[in-house]
PATOR-599422 format. One record per residue (C-alpha): residue in one letter; residue number from 1; y, z, x. Coordinates in steps of 0.25 Angstrom, whole numbers, plus 5000, padded with zeros to 4 digits. Last residue first. Layout:
N
REC;A;NUM;Y;Z;X
...
END
This chain:
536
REC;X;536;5603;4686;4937
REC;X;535;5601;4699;4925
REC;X;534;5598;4688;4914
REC;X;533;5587;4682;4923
REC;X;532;5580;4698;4923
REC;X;531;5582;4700;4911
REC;X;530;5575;4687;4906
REC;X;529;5561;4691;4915
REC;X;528;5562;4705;4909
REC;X;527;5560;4698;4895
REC;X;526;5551;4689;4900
REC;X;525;5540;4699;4905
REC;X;524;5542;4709;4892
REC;X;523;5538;4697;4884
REC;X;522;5526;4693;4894
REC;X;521;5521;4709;4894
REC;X;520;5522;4707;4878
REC;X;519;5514;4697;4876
REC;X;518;5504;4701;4887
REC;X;517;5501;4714;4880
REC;X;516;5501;4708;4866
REC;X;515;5491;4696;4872
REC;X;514;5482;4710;4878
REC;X;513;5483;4717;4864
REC;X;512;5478;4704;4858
REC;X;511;5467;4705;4866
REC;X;510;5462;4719;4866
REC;X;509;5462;4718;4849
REC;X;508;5453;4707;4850
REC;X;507;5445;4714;4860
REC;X;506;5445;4725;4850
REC;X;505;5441;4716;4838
REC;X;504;5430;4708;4845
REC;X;503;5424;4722;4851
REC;X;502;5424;4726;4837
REC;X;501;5417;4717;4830
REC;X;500;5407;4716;4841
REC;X;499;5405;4732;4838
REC;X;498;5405;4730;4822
REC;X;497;5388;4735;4821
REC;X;496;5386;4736;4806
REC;X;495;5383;4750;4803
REC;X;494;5368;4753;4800
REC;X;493;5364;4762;4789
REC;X;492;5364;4778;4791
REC;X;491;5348;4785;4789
REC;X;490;5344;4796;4781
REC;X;489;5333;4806;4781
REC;X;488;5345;4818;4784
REC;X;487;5354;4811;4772
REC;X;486;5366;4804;4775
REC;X;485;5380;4807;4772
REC;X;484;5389;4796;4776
REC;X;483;5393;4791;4764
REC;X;482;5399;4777;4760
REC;X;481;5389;4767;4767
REC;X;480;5394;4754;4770
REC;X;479;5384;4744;4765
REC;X;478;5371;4742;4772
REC;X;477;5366;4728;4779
REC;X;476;5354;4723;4772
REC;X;475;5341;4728;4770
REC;X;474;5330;4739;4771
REC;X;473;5315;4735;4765
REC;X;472;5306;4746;4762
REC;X;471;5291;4739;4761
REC;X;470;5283;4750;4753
REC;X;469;5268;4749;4756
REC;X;468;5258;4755;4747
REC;X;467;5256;4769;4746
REC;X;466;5247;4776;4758
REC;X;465;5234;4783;4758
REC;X;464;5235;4797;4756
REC;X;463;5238;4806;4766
REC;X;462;5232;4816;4775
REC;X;461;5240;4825;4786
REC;X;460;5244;4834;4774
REC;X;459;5231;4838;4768
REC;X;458;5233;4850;4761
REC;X;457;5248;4846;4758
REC;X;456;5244;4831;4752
REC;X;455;5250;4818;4756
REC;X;454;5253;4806;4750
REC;X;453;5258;4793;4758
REC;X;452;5268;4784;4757
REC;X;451;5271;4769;4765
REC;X;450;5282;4762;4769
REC;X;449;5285;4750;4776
REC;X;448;5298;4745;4780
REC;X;447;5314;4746;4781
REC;X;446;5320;4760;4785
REC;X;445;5324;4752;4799
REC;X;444;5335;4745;4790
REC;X;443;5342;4757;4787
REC;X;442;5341;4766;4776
REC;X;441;5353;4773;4770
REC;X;440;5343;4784;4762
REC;X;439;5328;4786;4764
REC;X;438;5322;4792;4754
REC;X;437;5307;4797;4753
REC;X;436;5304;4802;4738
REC;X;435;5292;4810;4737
REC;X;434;5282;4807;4725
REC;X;433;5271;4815;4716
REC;X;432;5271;4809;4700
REC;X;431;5272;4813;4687
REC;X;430;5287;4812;4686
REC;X;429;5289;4820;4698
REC;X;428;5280;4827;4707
REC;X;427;5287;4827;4722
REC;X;426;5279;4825;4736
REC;X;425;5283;4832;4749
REC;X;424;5289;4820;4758
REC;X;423;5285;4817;4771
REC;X;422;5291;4804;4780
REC;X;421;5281;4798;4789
REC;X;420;5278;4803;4804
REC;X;419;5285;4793;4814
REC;X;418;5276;4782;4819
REC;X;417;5285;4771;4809
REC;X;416;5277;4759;4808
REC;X;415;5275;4758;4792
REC;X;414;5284;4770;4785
REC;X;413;5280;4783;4781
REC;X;412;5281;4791;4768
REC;X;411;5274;4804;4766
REC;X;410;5270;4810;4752
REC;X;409;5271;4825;4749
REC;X;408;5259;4833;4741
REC;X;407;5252;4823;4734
REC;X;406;5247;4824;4719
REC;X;405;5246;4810;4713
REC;X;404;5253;4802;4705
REC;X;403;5260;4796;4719
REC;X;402;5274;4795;4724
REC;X;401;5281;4790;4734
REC;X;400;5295;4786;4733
REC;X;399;5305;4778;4744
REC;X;398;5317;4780;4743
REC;X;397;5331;4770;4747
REC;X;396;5343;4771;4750
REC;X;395;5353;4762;4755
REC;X;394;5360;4759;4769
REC;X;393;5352;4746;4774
REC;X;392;5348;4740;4759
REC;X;391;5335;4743;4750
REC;X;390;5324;4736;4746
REC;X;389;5309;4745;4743
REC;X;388;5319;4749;4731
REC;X;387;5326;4759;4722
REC;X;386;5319;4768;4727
REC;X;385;5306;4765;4735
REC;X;384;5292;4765;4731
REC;X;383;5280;4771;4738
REC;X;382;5266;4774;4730
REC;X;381;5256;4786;4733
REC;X;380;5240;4783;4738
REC;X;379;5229;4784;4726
REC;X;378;5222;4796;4723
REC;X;377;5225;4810;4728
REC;X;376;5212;4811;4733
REC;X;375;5217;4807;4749
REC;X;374;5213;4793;4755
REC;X;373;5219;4794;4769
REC;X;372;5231;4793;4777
REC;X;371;5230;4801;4789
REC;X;370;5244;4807;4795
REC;X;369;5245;4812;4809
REC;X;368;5256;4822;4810
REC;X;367;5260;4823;4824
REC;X;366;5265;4837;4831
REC;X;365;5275;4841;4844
REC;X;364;5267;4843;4855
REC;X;363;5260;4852;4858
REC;X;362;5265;4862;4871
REC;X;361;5259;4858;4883
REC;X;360;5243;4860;4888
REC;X;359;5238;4873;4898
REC;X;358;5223;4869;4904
REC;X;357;5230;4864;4915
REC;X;356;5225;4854;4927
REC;X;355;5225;4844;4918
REC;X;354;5240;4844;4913
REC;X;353;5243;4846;4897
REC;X;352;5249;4838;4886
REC;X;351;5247;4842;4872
REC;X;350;5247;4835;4857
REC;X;349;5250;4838;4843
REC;X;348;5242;4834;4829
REC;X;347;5245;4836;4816
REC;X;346;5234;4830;4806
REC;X;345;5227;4819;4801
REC;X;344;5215;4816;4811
REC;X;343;5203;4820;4801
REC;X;342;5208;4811;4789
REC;X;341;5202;4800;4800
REC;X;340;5209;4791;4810
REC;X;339;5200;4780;4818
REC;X;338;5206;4785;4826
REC;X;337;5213;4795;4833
REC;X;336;5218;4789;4847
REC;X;335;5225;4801;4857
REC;X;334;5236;4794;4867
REC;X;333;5239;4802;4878
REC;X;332;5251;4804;4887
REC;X;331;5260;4806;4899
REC;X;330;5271;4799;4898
REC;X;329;5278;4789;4910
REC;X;328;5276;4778;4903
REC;X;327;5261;4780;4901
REC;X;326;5253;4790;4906
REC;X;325;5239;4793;4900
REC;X;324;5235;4807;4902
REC;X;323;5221;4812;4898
REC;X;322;5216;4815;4884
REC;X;321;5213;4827;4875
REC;X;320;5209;4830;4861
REC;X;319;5212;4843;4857
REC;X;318;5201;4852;4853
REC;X;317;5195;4853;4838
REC;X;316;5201;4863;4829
REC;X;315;5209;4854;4822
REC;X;314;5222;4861;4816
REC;X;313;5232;4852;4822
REC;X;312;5226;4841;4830
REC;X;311;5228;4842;4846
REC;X;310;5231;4832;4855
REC;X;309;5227;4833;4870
REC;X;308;5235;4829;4882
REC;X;307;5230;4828;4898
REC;X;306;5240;4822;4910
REC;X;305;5252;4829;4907
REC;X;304;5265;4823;4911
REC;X;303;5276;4829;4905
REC;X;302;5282;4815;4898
REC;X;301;5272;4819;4887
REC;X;300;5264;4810;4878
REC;X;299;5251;4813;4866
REC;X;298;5249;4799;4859
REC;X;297;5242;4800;4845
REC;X;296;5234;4786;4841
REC;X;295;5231;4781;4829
REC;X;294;5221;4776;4821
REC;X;293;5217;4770;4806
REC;X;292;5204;4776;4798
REC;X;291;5213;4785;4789
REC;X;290;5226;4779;4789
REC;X;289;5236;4784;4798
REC;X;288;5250;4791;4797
REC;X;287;5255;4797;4813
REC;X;286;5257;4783;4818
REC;X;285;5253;4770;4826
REC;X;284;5251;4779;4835
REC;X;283;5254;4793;4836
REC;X;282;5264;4802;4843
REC;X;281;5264;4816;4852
REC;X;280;5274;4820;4861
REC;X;279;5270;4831;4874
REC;X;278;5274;4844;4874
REC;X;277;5280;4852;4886
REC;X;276;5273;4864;4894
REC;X;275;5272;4875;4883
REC;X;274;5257;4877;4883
REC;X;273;5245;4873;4874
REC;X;272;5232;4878;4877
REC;X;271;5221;4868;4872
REC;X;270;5207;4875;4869
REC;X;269;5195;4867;4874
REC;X;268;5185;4865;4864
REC;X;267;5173;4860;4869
REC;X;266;5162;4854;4858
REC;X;265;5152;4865;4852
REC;X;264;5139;4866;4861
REC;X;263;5125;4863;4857
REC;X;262;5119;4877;4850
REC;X;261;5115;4888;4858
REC;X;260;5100;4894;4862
REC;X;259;5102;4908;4869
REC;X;258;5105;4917;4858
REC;X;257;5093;4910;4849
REC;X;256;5090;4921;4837
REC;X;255;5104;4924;4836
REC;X;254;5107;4908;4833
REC;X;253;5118;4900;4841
REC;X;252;5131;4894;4841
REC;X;251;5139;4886;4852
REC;X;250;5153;4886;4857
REC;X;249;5163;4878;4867
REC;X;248;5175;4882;4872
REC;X;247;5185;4877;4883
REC;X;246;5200;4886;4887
REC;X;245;5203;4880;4900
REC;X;244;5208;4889;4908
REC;X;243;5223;4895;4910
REC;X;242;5229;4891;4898
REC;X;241;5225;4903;4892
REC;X;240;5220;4907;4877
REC;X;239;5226;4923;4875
REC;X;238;5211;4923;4865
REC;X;237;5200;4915;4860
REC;X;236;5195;4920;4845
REC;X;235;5179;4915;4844
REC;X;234;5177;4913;4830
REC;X;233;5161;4910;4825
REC;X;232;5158;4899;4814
REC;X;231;5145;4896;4806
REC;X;230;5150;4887;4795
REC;X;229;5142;4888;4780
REC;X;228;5153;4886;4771
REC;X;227;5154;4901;4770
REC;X;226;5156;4903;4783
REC;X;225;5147;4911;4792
REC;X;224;5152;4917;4804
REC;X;223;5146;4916;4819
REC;X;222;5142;4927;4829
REC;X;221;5150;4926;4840
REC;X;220;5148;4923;4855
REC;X;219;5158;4921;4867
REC;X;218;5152;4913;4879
REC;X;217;5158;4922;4891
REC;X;216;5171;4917;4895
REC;X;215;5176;4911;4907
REC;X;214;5166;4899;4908
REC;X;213;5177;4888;4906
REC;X;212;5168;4882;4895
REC;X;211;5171;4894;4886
REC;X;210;5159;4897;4875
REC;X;209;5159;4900;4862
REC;X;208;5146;4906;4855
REC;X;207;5142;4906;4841
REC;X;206;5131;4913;4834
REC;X;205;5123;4913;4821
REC;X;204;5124;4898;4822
REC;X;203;5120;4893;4806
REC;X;202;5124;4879;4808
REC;X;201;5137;4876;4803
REC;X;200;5143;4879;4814
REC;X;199;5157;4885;4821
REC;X;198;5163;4888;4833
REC;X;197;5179;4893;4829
REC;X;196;5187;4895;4842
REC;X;195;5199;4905;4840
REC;X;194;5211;4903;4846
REC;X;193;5223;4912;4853
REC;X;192;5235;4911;4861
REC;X;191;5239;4913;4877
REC;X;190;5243;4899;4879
REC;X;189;5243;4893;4864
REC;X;188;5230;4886;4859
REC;X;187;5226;4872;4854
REC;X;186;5212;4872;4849
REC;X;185;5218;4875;4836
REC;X;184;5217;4885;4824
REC;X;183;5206;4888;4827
REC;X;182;5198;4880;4838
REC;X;181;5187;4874;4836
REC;X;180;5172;4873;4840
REC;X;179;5159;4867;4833
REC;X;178;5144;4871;4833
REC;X;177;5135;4863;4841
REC;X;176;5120;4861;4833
REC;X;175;5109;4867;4840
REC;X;174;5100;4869;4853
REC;X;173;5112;4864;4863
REC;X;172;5113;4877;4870
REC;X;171;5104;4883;4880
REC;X;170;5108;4898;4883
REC;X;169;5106;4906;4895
REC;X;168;5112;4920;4895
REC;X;167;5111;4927;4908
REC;X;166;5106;4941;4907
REC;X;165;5112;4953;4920
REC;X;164;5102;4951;4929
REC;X;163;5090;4961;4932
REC;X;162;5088;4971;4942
REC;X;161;5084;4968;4954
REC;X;160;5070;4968;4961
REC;X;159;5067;4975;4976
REC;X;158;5057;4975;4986
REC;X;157;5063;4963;4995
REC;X;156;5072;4957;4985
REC;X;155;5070;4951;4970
REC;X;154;5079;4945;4960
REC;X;153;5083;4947;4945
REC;X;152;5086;4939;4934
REC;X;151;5091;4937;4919
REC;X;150;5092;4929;4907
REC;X;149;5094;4928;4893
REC;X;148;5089;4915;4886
REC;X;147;5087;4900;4884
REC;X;146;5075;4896;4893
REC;X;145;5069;4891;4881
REC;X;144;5081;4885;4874
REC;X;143;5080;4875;4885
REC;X;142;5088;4872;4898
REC;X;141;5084;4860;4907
REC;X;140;5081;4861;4922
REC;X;139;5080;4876;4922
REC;X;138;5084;4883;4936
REC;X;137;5084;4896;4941
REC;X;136;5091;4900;4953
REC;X;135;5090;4911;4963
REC;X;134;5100;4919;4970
REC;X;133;5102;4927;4983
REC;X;132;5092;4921;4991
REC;X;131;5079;4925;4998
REC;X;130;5073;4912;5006
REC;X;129;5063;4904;4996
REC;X;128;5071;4911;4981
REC;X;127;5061;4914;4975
REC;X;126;5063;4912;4959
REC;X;125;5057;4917;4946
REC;X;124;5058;4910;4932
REC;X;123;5056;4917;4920
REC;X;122;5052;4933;4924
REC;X;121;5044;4939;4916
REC;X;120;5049;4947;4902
REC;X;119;5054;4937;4895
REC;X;118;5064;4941;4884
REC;X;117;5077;4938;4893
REC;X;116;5074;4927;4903
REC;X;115;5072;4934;4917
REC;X;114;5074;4926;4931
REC;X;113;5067;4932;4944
REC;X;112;5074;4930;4958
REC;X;111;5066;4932;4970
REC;X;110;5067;4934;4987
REC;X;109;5081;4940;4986
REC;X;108;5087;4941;5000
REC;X;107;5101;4941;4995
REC;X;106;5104;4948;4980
REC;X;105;5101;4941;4967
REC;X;104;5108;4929;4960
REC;X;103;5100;4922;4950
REC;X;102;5104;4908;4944
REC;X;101;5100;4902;4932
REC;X;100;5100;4888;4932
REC;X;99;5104;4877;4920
REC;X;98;5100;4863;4917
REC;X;97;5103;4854;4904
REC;X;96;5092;4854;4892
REC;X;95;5098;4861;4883
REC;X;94;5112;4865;4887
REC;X;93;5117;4878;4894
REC;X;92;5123;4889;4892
REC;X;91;5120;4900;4905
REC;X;90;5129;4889;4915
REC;X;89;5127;4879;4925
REC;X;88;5119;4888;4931
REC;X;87;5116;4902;4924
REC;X;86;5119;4915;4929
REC;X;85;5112;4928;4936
REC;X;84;5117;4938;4944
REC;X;83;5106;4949;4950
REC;X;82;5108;4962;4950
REC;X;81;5111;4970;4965
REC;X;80;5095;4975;4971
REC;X;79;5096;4990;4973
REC;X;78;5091;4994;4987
REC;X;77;5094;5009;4987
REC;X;76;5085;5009;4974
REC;X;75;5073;5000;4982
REC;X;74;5070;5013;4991
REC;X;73;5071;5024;4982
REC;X;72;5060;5015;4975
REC;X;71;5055;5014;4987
REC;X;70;5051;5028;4989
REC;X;69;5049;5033;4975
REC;X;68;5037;5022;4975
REC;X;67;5033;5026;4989
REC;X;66;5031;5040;4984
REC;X;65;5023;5037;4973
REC;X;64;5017;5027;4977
REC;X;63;5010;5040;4987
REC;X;62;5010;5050;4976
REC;X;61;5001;5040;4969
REC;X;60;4992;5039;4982
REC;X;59;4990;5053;4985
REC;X;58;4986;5055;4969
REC;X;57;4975;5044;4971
REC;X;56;4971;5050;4983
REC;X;55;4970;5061;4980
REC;X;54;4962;5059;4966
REC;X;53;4952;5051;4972
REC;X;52;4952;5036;4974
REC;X;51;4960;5024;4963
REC;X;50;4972;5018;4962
REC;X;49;4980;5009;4973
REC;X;48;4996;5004;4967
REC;X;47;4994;4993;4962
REC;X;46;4994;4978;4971
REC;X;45;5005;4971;4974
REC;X;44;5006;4955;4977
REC;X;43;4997;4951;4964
REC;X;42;5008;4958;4955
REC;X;41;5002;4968;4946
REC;X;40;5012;4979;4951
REC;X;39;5008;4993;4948
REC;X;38;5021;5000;4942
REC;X;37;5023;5012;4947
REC;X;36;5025;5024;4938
REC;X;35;5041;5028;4931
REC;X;34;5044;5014;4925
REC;X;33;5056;5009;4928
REC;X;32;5067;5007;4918
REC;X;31;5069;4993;4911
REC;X;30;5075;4982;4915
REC;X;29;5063;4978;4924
REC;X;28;5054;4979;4912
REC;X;27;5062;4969;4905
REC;X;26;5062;4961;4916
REC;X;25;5049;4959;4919
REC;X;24;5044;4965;4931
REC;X;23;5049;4958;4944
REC;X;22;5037;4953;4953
REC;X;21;5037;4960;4966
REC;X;20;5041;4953;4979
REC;X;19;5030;4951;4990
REC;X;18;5025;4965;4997
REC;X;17;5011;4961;4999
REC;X;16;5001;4971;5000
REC;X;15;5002;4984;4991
REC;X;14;5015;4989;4981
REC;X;13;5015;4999;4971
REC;X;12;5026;4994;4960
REC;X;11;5037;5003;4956
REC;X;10;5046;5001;4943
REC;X;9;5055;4991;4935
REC;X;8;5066;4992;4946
REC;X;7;5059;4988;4956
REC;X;6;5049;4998;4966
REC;X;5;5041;4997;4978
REC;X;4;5029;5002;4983
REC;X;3;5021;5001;4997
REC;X;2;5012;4996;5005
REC;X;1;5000;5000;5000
END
């Protein structure tokens, strides 16, 4: 007998060969110690010897005893540090894609054993060929099998170490993705607040959101049932800072499967606004579109930003983004929506931002986008003008709309103008709903199409389909107009231009004031001409 040696699970009598000990399953080794020996049963050790008279018998158990206090004293002293464990490239991971879990021990270390939570032996063990440090465990392609909690520990000399702190590995991809938003927007204030909303309509008895900058732990919360059958869970993120990108995803799960994780919800990246200055925002052709037609938003800034995203009012969705392209000495991006659908209508604002920050500028100032559609209401409303679609330069003229059928306001816009169209909150009168549009001393430009459109409150960014086609037609030369009062929505008639008149008339009058000053410098010549032959 050569000797005893003790790990933290008990004592085991050693004989002959002095190769590393076989751990004891985990849960044992988590446990106390037992207070006899424990006979090892591995082929390399050999129990403790039984058997003779009662002396020696006796002599001998005092003897193990003895040796097993010993070392155990021994191995105390020379307490093994705790192993770290983590998961390469990271403990969520796809089905079907690779992933290592390493196991980092103390130098000199001549075996490393991986533990997955429930089984008591050892999963995979490792000998490291020269004694190292670490060890790693690799799995080609990742299952819901090896799904699970995980743990390690190592062994040197004489000695085993106590066990990891677990290390979640989870699969993901095993079910329907939930969905992410932002509530009420994606867009976020330096310093300010949001809450992400992931949600499901399947019956996910969890939810967890995840940062993909890796700062944060993954964040679970037991989900919430509507009453329309959604499955949703609110995560509040709080003193949002520009200093990192702020990038979520989410997943759901089911209690009786912690490990195995549905596919992953898009990417939502948060957009911090700042107070650097704001680019412009227009469209293309213009901000009222048929369902089915397209347009065009261009985002531009003078600043020089190389990135810029538009934003939607009230959508939950992230910001689309584009890259820079100059032209004419902006900066700018140009954001195609088409082909339109009701979906697009609302009020949208863009942002400029540099690559290298995570910060963006203050919004820009915001467009309506107006979708015409077929709305219940019935047919579209008809425009007329008062007294007539004819009218001279200077006069006034209105244009009606009106429909038998409840809208709340009525919009006029005219063909090829990008400006937004005129708004006008609808009146009920003689059994009908109209809003008058006047437009007083008009001017030759006031000539052209027109077209009206009904609206309703709950809906104010879809409109009906359009009236007909009025054809306003502005003539002739206005008469002289005896007031000058004008109304704010006004506009003065031209003046005839009289400057080529006028230069004729004072060169005219320059003229004959240079023959008068000649006529009279030649009278006042001859006169002192005759003085002066009288005086001789």
């Amino acid at each position: 007998m050569e000797g005893w040696t003790h790990h933290r699970s008990g004592l085991t009598c050693l004989q002959g060969s002095r190769r590393p000990l076989e751990p004891l399953p985990l849960s044992l080794m988590m446990g106390k110690p037992p207070a006899t020996c424990i006979l090892s049963r591995h082929l390399s050790v050999q129990a403790c010897p039984v058997g003779g008279n009662t002396m020696t018998t006796t002599f001998m158990v005092l003897l193990c005893l003895g040796l097993c206090l010993s070392q155990m004293t021994h191995v105390q002293a020379e307490t093994l540090p705790t192993p770290i464990i983590w998961a390469e490239p990271d403990p969520v991971v796809a089905q079907g894609k690779p992933v290592s879990i390493w196991c980092q021990g103390s130098q000199n270390a001549d075996q490393y054993c991986l533990y997955r939570e429930g089984v008591p032996e050892p999963l995979r063990r490792e000998f490291p060929l020269e004694p190292s440090n670490k060890a790693k465990f690799p799995f080609p392609h990742m299952t819901y099998h090896l799904a699970g909690r995980y743990s390690c520990l190592y062994h040197r000399k004489t000695s085993w170490s106590v066990p990891s702190k677990p290390l979640d590995l989870v699969v993901t991809g095993m079910f329907n993705k939930p969905s992410l938003s932002a509530l009420p927007s994606p867009i976020v204030t330096s310093g300010g607040s949001v809450t992400l909303q992931c949600g499901s309509w399947q019956e996910f008895d969890w939810f967890v959101l995840c940062s993909e900058e890796g700062e944060d732990h993954p964040r679970h919360l037991d989900s919430q049932h509507q009453a329309d059958g959604w499955f949703q869970a609110l995560f509040a993120v709080d003193h949002v800072s520009p200093s990192h990108r702020q990038t979520y995803r989410c997943y759901g799960y089911f209690s009786s499967s912690p490990y195995v994780w549905s596919t992953s919800s898009h990417v939502l990246e948060l957009l911090i606004s700042g107070v650097s200055r704001k680019p412009s925002l227009s469209v293309l052709p213009g901000p009222l579109v048929a369902s089915g037609q397209s347009l065009t938003l261009q985002c531009h800034s003078d600043v020089g930003y190389d990135r810029f995203a538009l934003s939607k009012e009230g959508a939950g969705d992230p910001p689309q983004r584009l890259a820079c392209q100059p032209q004419a000495g902006l900066s700018g991006a140009d954001f195609p929506l088409g082909p339109v659908r009701p979906s697009h209508g609302g009020r949208y604002t863009c942002y400029g931002g540099h690559t290298l920050s995570s910060e963006w500028s203050a919004p820009s100032d915001p467009l309506d986008i107006l979708v015409a559609v077929q709305l219940p209401q019935g047919p579209p409303p008809t425009l007329s003008a008062q007294p007539g679609p004819a009218v001279a330069a200077g006069e006034n003229v209105t244009l009606r709309c009106q429909s038998a059928s409840f809208f709340d306001a009525f919009l006029l816009s005219k063909e090829g103008e990008a400006g937004p169209p005129l708004h006008r909150r609808s009146q009920h009168q003689d059994g009908e709903f109209r809003a008058d549009f006047p437009l007083r001393a008009v001017t030759l430009d006031r000539g052209g199409t027109y077209r009206c459109y009904g609206s309703l409150s709950s809906t104010p960014f879809l409109l009906s389909h359009p009236s007909d086609p009025l054809e306003l037609v502005v003539t002739g030369v206005p008469a002289a107009v005896t007031s000058t009062l004008q109304t704010p929505d006004s506009t003065s008639a031209p003046r005839p231009d009289h400057t080529l008149e006028n230069l004729i008339r004072v060169g005219l009058s320059a003229l004959v004031l240079v023959v008068l000053v000649v006529l009279v410098f030649q009278a006042w010549h001859s006169q002192t001409d005759s003085q002066g032959e009288t005086k001789r």
